[in-house]
C-alpha positions in Angstrom: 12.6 92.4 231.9 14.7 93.1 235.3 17.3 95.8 234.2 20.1 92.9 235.5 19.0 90.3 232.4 19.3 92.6 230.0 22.7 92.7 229.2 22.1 88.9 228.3 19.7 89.3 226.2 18.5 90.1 222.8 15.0 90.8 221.4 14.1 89.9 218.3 11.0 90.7 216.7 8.9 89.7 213.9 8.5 86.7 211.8 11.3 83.7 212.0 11.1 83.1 208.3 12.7 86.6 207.8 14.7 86.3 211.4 15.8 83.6 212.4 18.2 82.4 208.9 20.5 85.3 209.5 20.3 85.1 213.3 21.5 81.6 212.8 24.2 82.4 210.6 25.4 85.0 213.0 25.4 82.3 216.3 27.3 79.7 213.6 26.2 77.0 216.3 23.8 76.6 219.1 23.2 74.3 222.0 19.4 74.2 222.2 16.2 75.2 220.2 13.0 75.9 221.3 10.0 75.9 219.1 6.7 78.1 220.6 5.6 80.0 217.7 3.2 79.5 215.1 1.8 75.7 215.7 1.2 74.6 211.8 2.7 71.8 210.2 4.3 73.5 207.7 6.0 76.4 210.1 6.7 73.5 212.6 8.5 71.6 210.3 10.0 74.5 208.8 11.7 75.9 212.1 13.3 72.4 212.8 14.2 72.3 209.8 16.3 76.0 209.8 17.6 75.4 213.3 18.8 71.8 213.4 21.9 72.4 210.7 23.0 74.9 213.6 22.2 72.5 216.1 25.9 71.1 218.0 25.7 67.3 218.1 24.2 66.2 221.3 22.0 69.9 221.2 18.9 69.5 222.0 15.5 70.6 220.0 12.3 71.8 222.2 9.0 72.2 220.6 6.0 73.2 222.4 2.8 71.7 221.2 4.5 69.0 219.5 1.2 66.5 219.1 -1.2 69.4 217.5 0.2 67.6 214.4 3.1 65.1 212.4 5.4 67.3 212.2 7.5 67.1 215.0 7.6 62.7 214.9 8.5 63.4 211.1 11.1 65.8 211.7 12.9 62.9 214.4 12.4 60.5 211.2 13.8 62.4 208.6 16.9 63.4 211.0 17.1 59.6 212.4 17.4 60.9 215.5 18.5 57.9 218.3 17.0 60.4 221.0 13.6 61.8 220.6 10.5 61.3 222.5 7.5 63.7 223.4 6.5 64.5 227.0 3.0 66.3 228.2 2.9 67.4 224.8 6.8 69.0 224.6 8.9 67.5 222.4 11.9 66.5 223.0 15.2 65.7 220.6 18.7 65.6 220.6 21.1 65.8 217.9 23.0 62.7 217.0 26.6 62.9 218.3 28.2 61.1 215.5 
């Protein structure tokens, strides 16, 4: 990483089950999400799941590799998200505003 970015930026890692609750609770709220980790239905589901409470209405949730299974067209159900659609395989949701 260029000695000018990194200021801006901290790495994190290991797995999100053990990171990314407490990172979360540190940020209080975030503008966007983006999924590209492990592609299983269960972790899928589970990331959405951890980040979207976080999520500002109107934020918008990314996943990579959103048709290798349900879980991301689930997720936009269970949330009853107006906005959610998936693009060349990215998928694409934003938070409700009301």
């Amino acid at each position: 990483m260029p000695e000018w970015l990194r200021p801006a930026w901290r790495i994190h890692l290991g797995d999100s089950h053990d990171l990314l609750p407490s990172l979360l609770a540190e940020l209080g709220q975030i503008d966007f999400f983006i999924h590209d980790s492990l592609h299983t239905y269960e972790h899928m589901l589970w990331e959405y799941r951890a980040a979207y409470p976080f999520l500002r209405p109107g934020g918008l949730l990314l996943s990579d590799d959103a048709l290798w299974n349900p879980a991301f067209p689930e997720f936009s159900r269970e949330v009853a998200a107006k906005e959610s659609r998936i693009l060349r395989g990215v998928g694409f949701l934003q938070k409700n505003r009301e």
